[in-house]
Residue frames relative to the residue before (quaternion, step in Angstrom):
aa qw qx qy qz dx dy dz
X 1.0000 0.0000 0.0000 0.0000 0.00 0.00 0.00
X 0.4851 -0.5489 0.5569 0.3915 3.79 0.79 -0.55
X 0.3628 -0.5460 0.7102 0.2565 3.49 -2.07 0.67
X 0.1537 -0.6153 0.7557 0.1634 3.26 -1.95 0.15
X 0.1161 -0.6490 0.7479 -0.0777 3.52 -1.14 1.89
X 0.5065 -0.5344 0.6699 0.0958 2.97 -1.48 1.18
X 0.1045 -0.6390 0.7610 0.0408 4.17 -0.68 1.27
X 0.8969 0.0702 0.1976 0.3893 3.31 -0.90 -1.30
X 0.0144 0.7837 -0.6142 -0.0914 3.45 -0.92 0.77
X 0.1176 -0.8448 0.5220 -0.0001 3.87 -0.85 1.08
X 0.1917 -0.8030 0.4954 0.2703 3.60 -0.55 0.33
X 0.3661 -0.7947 0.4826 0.0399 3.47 -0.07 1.85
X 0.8597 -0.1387 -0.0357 0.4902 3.98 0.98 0.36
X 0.6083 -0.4392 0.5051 0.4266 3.50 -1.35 1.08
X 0.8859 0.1433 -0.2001 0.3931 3.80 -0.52 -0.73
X 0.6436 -0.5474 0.2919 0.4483 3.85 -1.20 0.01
X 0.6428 -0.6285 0.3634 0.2445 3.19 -0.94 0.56
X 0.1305 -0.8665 0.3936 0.2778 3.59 0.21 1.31
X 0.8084 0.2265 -0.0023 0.5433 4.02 1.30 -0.94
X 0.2005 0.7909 -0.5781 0.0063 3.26 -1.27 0.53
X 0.0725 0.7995 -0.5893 0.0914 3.15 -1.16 1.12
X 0.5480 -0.6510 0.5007 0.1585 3.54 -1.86 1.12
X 0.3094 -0.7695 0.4873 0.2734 3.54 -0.44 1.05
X 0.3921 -0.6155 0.6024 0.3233 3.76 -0.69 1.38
X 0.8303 0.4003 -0.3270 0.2082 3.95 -0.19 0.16
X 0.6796 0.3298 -0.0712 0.6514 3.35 1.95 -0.18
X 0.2103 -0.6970 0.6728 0.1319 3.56 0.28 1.32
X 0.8212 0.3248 -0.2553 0.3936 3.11 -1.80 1.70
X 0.8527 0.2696 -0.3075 0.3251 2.84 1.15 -0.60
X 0.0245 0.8386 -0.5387 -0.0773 4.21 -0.03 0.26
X 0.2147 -0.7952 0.5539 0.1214 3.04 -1.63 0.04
X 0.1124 -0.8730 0.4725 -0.0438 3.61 -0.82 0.65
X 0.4011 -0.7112 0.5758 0.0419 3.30 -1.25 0.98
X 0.3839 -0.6763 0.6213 0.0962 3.57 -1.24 1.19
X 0.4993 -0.4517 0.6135 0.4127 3.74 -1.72 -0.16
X 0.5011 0.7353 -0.3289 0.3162 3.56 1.34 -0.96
X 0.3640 -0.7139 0.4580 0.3849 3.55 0.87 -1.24
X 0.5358 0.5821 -0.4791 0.3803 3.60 1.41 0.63
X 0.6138 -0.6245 0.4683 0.1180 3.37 -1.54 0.07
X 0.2720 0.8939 -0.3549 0.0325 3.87 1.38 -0.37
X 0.3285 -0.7144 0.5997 0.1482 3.47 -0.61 1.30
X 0.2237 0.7633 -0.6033 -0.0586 4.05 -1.18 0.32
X 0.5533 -0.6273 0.5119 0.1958 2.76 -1.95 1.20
X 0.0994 -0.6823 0.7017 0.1795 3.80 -1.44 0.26
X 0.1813 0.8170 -0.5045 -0.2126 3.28 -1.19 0.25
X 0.7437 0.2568 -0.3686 0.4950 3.47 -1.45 0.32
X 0.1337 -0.7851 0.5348 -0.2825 2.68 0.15 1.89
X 0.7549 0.3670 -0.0638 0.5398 3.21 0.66 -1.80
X 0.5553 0.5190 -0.5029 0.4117 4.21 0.92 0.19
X 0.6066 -0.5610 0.5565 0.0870 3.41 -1.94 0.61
């Protein structure tokens, strides 16, 4: 199945986070919505390593 390691933790908006989703066409890439009224696009990488 794979490990999950915590790298980097960030706090990605002042209010809770209301949505998030993974674009089915761009491994890595997703996007999410605040309570705040922003929009915030994030990158993942090495996705595809072992």
């Amino acid at each position: 199945m794979g490990q999950v390691e915590l790298l980097n933790n960030a706090t990605v908006a002042d209010q809770p986070v209301a949505s998030f989703d993974w674009s089915p066409d761009k491994q890595g890439l997703c996007a999410f919505t605040a309570f705040d009224q922003t929009v915030r696009v994030g990158i993942v990488t090495r996705l595809n390593q072992y």
